[in-house]
C-alpha positions as CSV (number, residue, x, y, z in Angstrom):
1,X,22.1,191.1,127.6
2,X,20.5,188.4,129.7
3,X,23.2,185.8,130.1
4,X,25.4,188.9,131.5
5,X,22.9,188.9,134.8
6,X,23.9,186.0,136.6
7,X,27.7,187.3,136.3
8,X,29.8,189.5,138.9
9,X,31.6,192.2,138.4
10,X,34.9,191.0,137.8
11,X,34.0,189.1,135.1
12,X,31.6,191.7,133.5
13,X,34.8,194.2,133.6
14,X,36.9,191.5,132.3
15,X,34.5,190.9,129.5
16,X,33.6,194.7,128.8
17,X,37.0,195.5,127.9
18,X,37.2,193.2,125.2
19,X,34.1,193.9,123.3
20,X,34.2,195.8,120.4
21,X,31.0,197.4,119.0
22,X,29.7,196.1,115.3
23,X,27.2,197.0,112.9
24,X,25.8,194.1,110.5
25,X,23.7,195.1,107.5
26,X,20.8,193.5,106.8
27,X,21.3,190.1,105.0
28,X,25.0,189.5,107.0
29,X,26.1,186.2,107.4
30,X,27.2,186.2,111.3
31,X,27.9,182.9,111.7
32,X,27.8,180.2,108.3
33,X,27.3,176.2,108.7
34,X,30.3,174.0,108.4
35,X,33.2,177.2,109.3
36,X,34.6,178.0,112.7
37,X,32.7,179.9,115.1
38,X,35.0,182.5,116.0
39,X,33.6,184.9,117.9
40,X,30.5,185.8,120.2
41,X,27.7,188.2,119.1
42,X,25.8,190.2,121.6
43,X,22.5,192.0,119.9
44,X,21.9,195.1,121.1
45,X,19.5,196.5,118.2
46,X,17.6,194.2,115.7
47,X,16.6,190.8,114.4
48,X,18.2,187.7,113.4
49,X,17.6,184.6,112.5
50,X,19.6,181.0,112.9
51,X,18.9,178.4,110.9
52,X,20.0,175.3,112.8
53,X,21.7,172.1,110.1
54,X,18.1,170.4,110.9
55,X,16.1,173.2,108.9
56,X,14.5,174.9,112.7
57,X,14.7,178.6,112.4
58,X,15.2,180.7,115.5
59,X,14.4,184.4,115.8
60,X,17.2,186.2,117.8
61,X,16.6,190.1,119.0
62,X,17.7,192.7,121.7
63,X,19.3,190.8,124.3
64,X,20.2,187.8,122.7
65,X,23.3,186.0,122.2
66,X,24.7,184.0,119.2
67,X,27.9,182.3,119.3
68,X,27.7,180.8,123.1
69,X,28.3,177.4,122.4
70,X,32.0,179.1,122.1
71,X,31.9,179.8,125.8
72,X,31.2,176.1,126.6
73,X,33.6,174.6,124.3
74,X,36.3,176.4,125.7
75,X,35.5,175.4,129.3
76,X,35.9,171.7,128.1
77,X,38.7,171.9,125.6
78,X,41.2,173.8,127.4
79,X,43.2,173.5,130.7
80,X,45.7,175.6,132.7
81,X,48.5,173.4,133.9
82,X,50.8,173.8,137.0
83,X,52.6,176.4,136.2
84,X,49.5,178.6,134.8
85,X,49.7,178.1,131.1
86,X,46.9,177.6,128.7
87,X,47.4,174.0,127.3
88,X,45.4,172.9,124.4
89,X,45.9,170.5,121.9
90,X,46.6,172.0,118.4
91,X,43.9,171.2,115.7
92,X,40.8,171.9,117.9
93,X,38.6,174.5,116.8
94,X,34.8,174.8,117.0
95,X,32.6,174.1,113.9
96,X,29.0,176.1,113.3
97,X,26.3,174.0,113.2
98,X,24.1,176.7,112.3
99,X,24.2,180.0,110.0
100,X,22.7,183.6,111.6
101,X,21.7,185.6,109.2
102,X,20.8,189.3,110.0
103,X,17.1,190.0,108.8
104,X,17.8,194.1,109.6
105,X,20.4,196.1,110.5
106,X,22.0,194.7,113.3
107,X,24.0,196.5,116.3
108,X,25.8,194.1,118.5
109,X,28.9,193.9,120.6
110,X,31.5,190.7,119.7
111,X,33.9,189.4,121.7
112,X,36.4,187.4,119.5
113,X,37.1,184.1,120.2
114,X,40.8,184.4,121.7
115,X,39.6,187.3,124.0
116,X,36.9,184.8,125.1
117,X,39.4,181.8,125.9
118,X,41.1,184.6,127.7
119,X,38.2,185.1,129.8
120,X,37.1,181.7,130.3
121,X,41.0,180.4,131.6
122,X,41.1,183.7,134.0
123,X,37.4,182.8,135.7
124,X,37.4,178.9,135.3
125,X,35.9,177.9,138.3
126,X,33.2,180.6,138.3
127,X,32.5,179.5,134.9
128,X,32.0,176.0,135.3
129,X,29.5,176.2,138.3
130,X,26.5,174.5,137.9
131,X,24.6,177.3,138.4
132,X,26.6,179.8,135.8
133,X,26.2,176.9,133.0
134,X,22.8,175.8,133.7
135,X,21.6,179.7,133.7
136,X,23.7,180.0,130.6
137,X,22.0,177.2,128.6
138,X,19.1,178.5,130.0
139,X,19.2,181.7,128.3
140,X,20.6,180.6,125.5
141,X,18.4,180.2,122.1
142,X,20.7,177.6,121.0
143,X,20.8,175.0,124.0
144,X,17.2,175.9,123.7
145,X,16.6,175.0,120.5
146,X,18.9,171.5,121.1
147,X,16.9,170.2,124.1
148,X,13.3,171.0,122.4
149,X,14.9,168.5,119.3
150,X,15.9,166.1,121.9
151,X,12.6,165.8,123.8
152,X,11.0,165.8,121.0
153,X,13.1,162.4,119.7
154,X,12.7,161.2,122.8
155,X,9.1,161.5,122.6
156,X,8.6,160.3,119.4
157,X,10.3,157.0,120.5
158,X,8.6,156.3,123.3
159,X,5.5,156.9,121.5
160,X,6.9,154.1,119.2
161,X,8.0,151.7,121.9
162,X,4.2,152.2,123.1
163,X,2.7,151.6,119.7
164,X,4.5,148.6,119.3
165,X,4.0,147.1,122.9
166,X,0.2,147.7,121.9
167,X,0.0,145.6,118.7
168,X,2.3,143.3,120.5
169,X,-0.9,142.3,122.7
């Protein structure tokens, strides 16, 4: 899995104990729009797809992750305070924006989502580098996904403004 080669080894032992291994038959619903994300797929073996809430499918295969958006919300909704307990406010949980649907059988690993806050409060500050997080979005098909929509907004605007400006004259 890609996004596992920019970690060290203490975190890759941390995280390898708490996968377990699944098997999704073709048509699965990993992940459904509108419910909580509650765990984080690693494909070993097969082909996905995620449809995003705007419509964009995304083909995910061997090596791909779904679910890491999990990873970042942790990091900024949850804290350890002085005494080294997990503080979070009750109430916050992480909605799908997208469904994953398996197109074949699928072999993955999960991690569930309390084994992943688990992992994320134990390597914080290696976590949050900018270097972990922008290799992390990097990799990832959905942070890919959302800044391809967002340049293309951005684009369209400007080519707006421009159009505009030009018929202004």
């Amino acid at each position: 899995v890609r996004i596992f080669a920019l970690m060290d080894e203490p975190i890759l032992d941390a995280i390898c104990e708490r996968l377990r291994q699944r098997t999704y038959i073709k048509g699965s619903i990993i992940l459904s729009m509108g419910c909580l994300v509650d765990k984080m797929v690693f494909v070993v073996r097969g082909k996905l797809e995620s449809v995003g809430e705007d419509g964009i499918r995304l083909p995910l295969s061997e090596g791909d992750a779904c679910g890491e958006e999990l990873l970042t919300w942790y990091l900024e909704h949850s804290s350890v305070s002085t005494d080294g307990r997990k503080v979070r406010l009750p109430g916050q949980r992480l909605l799908s924006n997208r469904t994953v649907r398996c197109l074949t059988n699928v072999e993955s690993f999960s991690l569930r989502a309390a084994d992943l806050e688990e992992v994320t409060i134990l390597f914080t500050r290696f976590l949050r580098s900018p270097r972990v997080q922008g290799a992390l979005r990097y990799e990832s098909p959905y942070w890919r996904s959302l800044a391809a929509i967002r340049i293309q907004v951005a684009w369209r605007y400007r080519k707006k403004r421009l159009s505009r400006a030009d018929s202004a004259v």
